[in-house]
N, C-alpha and C positions, 0 to 999 in steps of 0.2 A: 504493500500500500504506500504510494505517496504521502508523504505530508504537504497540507499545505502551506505555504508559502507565510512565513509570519505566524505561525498559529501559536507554535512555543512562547514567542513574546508577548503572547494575549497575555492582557494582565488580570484575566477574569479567569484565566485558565487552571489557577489552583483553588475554585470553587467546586470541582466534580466534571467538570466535561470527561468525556468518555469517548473513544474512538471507534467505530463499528463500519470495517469497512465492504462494502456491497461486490466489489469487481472488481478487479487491477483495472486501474487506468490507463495502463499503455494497451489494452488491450485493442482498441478500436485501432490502433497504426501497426498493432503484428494484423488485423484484418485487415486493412489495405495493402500492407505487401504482401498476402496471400492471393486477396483479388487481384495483384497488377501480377502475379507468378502465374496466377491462373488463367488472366488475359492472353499472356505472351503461349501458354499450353493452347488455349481454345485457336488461336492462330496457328499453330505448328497444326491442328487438327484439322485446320481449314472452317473452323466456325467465326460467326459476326464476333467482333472484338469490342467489349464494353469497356468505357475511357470511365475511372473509377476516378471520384475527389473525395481525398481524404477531411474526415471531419474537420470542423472545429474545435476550437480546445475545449468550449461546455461554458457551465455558468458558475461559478461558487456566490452561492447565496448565504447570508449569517438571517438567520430568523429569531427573535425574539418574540416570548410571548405570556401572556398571561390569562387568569380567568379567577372568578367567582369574588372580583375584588372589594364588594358588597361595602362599599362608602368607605374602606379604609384611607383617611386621607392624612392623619396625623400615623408617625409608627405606634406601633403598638407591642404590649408586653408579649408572654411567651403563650397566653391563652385566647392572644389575636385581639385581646379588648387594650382599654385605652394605656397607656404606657406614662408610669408615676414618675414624680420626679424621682424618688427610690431607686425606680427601674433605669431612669435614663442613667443614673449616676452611678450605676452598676454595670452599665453598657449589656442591660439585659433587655434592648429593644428590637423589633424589628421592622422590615418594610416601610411601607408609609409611598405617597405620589414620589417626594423628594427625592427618596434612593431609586424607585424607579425611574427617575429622569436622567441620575446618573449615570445607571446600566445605558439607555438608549440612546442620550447623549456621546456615552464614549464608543459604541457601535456604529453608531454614524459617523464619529471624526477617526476612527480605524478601520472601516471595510467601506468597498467601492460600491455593494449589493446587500442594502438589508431592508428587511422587512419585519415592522413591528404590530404585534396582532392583539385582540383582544377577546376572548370567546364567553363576553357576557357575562350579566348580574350584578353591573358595576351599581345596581341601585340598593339598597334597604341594606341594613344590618349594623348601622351608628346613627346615632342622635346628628352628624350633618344630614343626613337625610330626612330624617322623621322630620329638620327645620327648613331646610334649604330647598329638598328634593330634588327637580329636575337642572335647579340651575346650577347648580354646584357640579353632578355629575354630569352635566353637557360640559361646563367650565374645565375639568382636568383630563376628558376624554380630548378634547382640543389642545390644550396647553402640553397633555405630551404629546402630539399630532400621532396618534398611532395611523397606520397606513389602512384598517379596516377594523370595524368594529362588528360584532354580530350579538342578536339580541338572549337576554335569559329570561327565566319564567319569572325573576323577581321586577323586570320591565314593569310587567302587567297587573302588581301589585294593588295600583291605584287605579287601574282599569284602564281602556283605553285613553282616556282624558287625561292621565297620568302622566303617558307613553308622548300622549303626541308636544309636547315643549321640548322633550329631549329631543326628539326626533327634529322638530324646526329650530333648533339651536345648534345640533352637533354641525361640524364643516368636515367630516372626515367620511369615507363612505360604511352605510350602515347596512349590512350582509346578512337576508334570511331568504333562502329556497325555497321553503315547505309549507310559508304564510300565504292562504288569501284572503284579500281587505275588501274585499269587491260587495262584502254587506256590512263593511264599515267604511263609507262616505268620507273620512278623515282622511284616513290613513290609505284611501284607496288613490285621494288627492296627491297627498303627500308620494306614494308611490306612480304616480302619472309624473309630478317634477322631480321624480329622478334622487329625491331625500333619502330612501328606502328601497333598495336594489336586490335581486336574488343572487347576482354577481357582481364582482370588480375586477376589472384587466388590468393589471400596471407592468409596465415594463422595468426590469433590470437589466443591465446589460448585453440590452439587444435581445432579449427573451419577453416574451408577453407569458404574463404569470396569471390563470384565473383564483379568486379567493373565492370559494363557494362556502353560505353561512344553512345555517341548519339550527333551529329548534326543536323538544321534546313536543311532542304533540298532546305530555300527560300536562302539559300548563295548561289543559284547562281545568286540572283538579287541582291543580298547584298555585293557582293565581287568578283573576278573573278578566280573561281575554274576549269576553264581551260576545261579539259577532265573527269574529275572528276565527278563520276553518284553518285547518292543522294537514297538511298533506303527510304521507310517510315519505320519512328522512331518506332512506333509500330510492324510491323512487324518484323523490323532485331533486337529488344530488345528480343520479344519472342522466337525468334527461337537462342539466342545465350542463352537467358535463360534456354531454355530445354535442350542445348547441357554443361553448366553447370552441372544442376541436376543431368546428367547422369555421372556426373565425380566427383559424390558426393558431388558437392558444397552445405554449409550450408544454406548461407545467399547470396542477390542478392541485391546489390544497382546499380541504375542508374545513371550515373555521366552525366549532359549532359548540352547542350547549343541549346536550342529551347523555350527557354520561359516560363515562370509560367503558363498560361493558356496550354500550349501542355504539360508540365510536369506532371498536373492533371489531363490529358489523358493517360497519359503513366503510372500513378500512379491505375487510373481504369480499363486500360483495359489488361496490363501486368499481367499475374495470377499470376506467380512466384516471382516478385518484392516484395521487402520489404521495402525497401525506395527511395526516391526519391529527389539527391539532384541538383538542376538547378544553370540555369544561362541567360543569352542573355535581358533577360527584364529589369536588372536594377530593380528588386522587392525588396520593402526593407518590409518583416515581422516579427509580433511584437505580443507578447499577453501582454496583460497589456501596462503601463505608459511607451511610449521612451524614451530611455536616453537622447535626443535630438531634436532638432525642425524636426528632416523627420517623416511622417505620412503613416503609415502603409498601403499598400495596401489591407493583409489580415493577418491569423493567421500565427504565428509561432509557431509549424509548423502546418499546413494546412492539415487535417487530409481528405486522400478521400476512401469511402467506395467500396470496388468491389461490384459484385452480389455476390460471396461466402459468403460476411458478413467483410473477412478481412480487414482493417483497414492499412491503406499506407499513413506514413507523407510524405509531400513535403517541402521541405526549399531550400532557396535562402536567399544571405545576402545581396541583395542591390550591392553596385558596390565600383570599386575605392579605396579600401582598408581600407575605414573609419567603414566598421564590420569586424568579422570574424563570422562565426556560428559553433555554440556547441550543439552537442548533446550527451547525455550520455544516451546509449542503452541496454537494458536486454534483451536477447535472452532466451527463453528454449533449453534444450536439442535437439529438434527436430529444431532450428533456428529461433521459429517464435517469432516475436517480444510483449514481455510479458512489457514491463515498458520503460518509455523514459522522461529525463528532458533535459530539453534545452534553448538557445535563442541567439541570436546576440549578440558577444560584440563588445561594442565601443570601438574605439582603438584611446582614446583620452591622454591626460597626465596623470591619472593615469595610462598608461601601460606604463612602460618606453622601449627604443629602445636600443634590443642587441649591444653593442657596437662593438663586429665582427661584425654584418651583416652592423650597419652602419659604421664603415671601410671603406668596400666595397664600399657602397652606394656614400663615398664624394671621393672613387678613380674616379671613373666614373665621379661625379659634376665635377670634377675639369679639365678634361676634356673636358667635354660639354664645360664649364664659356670659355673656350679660344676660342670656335669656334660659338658661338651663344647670345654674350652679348650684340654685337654692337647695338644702339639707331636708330630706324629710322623716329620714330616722337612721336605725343606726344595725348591724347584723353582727353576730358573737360571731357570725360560722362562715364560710366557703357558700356563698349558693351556686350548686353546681347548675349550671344551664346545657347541659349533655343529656337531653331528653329523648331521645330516638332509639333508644334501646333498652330501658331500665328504666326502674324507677327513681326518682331524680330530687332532690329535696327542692329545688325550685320550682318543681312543677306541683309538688304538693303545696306549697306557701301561694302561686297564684291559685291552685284552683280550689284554696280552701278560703281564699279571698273570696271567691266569686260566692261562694257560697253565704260568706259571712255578708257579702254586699247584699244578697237577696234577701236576706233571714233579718236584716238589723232594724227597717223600717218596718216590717211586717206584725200583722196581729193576728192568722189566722184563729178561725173557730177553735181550732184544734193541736192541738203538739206546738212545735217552734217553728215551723216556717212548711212552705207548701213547695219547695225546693232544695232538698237535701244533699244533691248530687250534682256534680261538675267533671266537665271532661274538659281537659285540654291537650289539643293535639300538640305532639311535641315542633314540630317545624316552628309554632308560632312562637318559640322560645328561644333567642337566638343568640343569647350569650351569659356568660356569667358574673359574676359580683366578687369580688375577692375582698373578703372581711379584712385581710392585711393592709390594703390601700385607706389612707385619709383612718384610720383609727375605725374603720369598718361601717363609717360611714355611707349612707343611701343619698345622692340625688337626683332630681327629677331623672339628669341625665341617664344615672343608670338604669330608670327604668323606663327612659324610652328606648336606649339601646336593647334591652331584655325584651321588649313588648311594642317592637314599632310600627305595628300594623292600624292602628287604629278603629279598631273592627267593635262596634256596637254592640253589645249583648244581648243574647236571645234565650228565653224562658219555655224550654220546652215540656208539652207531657207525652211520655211516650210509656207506649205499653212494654211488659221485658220483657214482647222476644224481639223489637226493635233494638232494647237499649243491649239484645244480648247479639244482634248480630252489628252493632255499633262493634261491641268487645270483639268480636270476631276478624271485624275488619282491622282494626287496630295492627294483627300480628299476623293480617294473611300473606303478604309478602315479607314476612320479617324471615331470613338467614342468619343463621349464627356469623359473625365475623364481616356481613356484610348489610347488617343492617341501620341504614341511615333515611327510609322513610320519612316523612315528616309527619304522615296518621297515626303513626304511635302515640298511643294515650298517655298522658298522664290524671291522675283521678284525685277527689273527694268523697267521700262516701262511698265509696266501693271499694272492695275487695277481691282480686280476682287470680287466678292461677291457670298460667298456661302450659299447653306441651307442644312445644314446636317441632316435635316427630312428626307428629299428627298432621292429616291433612289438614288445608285449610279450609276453613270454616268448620272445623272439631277442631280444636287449639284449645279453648275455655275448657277447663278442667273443672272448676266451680268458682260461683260469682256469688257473693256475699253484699246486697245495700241496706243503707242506712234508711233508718225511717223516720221520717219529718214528722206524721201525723202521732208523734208520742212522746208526753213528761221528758222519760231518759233515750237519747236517744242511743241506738244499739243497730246492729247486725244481723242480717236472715239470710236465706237463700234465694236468691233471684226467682221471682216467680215470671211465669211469658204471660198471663194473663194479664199481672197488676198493672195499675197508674203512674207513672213517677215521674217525680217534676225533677229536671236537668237543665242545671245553667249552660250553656257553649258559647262561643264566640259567634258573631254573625259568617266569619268564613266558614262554619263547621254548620250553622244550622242551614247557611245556602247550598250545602251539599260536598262543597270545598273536601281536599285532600280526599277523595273517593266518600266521603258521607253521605251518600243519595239518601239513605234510609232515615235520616234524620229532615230531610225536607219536607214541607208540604204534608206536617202533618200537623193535623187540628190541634187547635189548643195551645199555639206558638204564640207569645206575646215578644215585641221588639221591645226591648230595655231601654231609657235613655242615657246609661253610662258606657265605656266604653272600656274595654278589657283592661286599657293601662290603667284609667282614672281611677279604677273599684282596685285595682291591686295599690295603686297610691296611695290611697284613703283609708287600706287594711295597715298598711305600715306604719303612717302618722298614726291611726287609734294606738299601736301597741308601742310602736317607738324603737324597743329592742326586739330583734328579731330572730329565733335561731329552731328553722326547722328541721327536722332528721327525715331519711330514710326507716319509713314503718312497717315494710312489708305489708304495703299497699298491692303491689304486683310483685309476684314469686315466678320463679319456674320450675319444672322436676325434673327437665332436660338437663344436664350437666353443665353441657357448654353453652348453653344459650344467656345464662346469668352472667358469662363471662365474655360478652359480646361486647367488642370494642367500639366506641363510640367514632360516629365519622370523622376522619383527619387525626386520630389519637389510636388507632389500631394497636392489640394489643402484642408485643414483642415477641419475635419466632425465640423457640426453644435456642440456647447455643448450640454453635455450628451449622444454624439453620442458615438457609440464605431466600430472599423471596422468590416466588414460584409464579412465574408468568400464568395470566387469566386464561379460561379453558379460551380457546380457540385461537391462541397465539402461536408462534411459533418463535422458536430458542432464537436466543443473538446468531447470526451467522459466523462461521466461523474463518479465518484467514480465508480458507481458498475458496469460499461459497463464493455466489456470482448475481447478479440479477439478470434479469430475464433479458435477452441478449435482443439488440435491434434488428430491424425487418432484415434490413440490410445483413448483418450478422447471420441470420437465420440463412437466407437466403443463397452466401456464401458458403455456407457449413459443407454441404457436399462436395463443391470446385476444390476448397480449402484443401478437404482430405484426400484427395486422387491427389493433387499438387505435394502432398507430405508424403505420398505413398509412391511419387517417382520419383521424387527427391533420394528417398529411402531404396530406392532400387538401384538409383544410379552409383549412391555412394559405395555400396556393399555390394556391387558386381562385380 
């Protein structure tokens, strides 16, 4: 394998890049003097004589990229939330806009060919958003000029009305194949002037490169996309693919937000693609030793085979701004991918923060600090905000709020409240509280960052065998090791016990609720016939994260507080806070209790090393090859009669 040119002097190159190389490079000029040996033979034969030009040298592309950056604009500590002075002063920060201005800054003033990508959800998941929203995230999406952007399910968080300010504010092209707007009148504008594209062409060095963008079509359980139809990622990739080819495009990468597992579908069954770079899952991959304590789901990058023979990495860098990923690409002449090094960097304090971009970054802070500082109590403990596999003492503390919000005004006829039960899906939960920061102090801010959806409360009655195939749903795609769902419940009043052997919909092993209509309140066995009043979020009673069963059923009254304000209002009553883990949710599976939460997976046994996802295939090894050009193919028979009288004439 060649190196290339300068690569040793990268000064980013003792972060992990990694070499994986596809084909010898001289290869395509021993097939030119094969075809010109074989020319001069077909003439000796008396055959037409084909005049052969040898390739061109190819493209070397550096791509950078990132995804699931969900408002990180300040850096942040080691649990991706906000980064204390403590922290900074320990150099225990990371990420942040600033360090990634660096990375792309110095990419652009050391390579001739780069391309910087984004694969979405730059929206929700810090108090700048829940304040700013759209303008803040159009603001840093520009100010690092990424070369294309493509959208994620948390876009559509504020619906489409949400969506469309980013969308007429960003200047950079914004990339989704498998959307149609065509009964959304906005956005269908917006995609007629050219705002909102299924592709982008750009040329590097003499190469027309297409970016094809791709969303999960499950946003619309994940988010509220309105009017907004969902094509499959497969399908609307190939067919923008072919309509590329025919416009000469060289090279085809996939920018998209549907997951590492669906990306290494789109990596195998997309003929045209060349790479493949994701986002939505929060995957952090890695070859060799990580810079730091997160443990590798699979390889970076993740190499998956077609039936052709060809050879399609997949990379994703994890979330939150704490990587970036780097690939440095050799192309041949013909586009197909001949060499590649790469790997995630840490954007730790070795990468220091452009001081423009953080500028920017403390105009904005200082904004926020005046409307989001205020104290409104104070927590003994950890609230862990890891709700997608377990049960979580954060998601017990909100949904015993919600509880305590419906019960405190209340006088029914009978017992303490006519609403004893709450569920809260875990996705709505999206970060933690670390009692060590500020003497364990709560404000507003942290609990807009914990609860930034804004989502109304809904009073529902439902009979239990709804509220028992709500529990059902809960863990029907839940995997040990790979569960990061966001319908995973967290509870109040309930008690419940799964076996995730079991098929799904059998998972609930026994369901024990609380009873509102009595003195003391106590514990039974879920009955399918009774009544029970359930507090939810309005994402969950519109049917949100797969809860159909929870819609459109009678007896729903809309609340007028709103998820965060009733969990606010729990805190200030009590002031100190410090909930536990109750054996609320158990399991009798073994391993399912010890299921790693997304982005914190738990660590392979020693000497383990991680194990590429099913459908991948291994690094290639020195002498592997990628799928050889037409031309190559083409030659392969002349080639070998040309070695086979070579070989006769020497040894006669």
């Amino acid at each position: 394998m060649r190196i290339h040119p300068g690569l040793a002097r990268d000064s980013l190159a003792s972060t992990g890049l990694h070499s994986r190389p596809l084909a010898h490079v001289a290869m395509p000029r021993v097939l030119a003097l094969l075809l010109c040996a074989a020319g001069c033979l077909q003439g000796c034969l008396a055959l037409p004589a084909k005049v052969v030009q040898a390739p061109a040298e190819g493209l070397e592309l550096t791509l950078l990229h990132v995804n699931d950056v969900h408002a990180r604009y300040e850096q942040t500590n080691k649990l991706s939330g906000t980064c204390s002075d403590s922290d900074a002063k320990a150099n225990n920060c990371y990420g942040g806009q600033a360090r990634m201005a660096t990375v792309i800054k110095q990419a652009r003033k050391d390579d001739a060919n780069v391309l910087v990508l984004n694969a979405g959800d730059t929206y929700q998941g810090t108090v700048y958003f829940s304040i700013f929203k759209a303008d803040i995230s159009a603001k840093f999406v520009n100010l690092l000029q990424f070369d294309a952007v493509t959208l994620g399910n948390h876009e559509f968080d504020d619906h489409v009305k949400g969506l469309v300010p980013f969308v007429e504010q960003v200047t950079v092209p914004l990339v989704v194949a498998n959307l149609d707007y065509s009964q959304e009148p906005t956005l269908a504008a917006l995609e007629t002037s050219g705002k909102l594209k299924k592709s982008v062409v750009l040329e590097r060095g003499g190469y027309k490169i297409g970016i094809i963008g791709y969303l999960t079509p499950e946003t619309k359980f994940l988010a509220s996309p309105d009017n907004v139809q969902f094509v499959d990622e497969v399908e609307a990739i190939t067919k923008e693919a072919a309509e590329l080819k025919k416009q000469g495009v060289n090279i085809i990468i996939g920018l998209g937000h549907s997951g590492y597992q669906r990306d290494q579908e789109i990596a195998k069954q997309v003929p045209d693609i060349d790479v493949v770079v994701g986002g939505h899952s929060h995957s952090f991959l890695y070859t060799g030793t990580p810079p730091d304590n997160d443990v590798p789901v699979g390889l970076y990058p993740t190499w998956i085979t077609q039936d052709s023979g060809r050879r399609v990495p997949v990379v994703q860098a994890y979330a939150f701004t704490k990587y970036m990923g780097k690939l440095k690409l050799k192309f041949d002449a013909e586009g197909e991918l001949q060499d590649l090094q790469g790997g995630p960097i840490l954007l730790n304090k070795d990468v220091e923060e452009d001081p423009d971009t953080l500028t920017e970054v403390l105009k904005w802070k200082a904004e926020l600090n005046d409307k989001v500082l205020q104290p409104i109590g104070r927590t003994a403990v950890l609230l862990d905000g890891s709700c997608r596999a377990h049960e979580c003492n954060l998601g017990n503390l909100i949904a015993d709020s919600f509880v305590y919000g419906a019960a405190e005004f209340q006088r029914p006829a009978t017992g303490w409240t006519d609403a004893p039960i709450a569920l809260v899906n875990g996705g709505s939960i999206r970060t933690s509280i670390d009692a060590s920061t500020n003497n364990g102090q709560i404000t507003l801010k942290d609990i807009m960052e914990v609860m930034p959806f804004d989502n109304l409360q809904v009073k529902l009655k439902l009979r239990g065998k709804v509220l028992m195939q709500a529990l059902e749903h809960s863990v029907s795609e839940y995997v040990p090791g790979q569960a990061w769902k966001g319908a995973f419940l967290q509870f109040s009043g309930i008690r419940v016990t799964y076996d995730v052997s079991r098929p799904a919909g059998q998972r609930v092993v026994s369901a024990e609720v609380r009873c509102g209509a009595c003195k003391i309140p106590a514990y039974s066995p879920l009955d399918p016939s009774e009544l029970y009043g359930v507090i939810v979020n309005g994402f969950m009673g519109n049917g949100g994260d797969g809860f159909t069963m929870l819609a459109d059923n009678e007896g729903s009254e809309q609340l007028q507080d709103t998820d965060e304000a009733v969990t606010q209002h729990y805190i200030e009553r009590f002031k100190l806070v410090y909930p536990a883990v109750e054996g609320r949710i158990t399991f009798v599976s073994a391993d399912a209790s010890t299921t790693p939460v997304p982005g914190t997976s738990a660590k392979p046994a020693p000497g383990t090393s991680p194990k590429p996802a099913p459908g991948t295939s291994p690094k290639p090894s020195p002498s592997s090859t990628a799928k050889p050009s037409s031309a190559a193919r083409a030659a392969t028979p002349v080639a070998a009669l040309v070695v086979a009288v070579l070989v006769s004439l020497l040894f006669h």
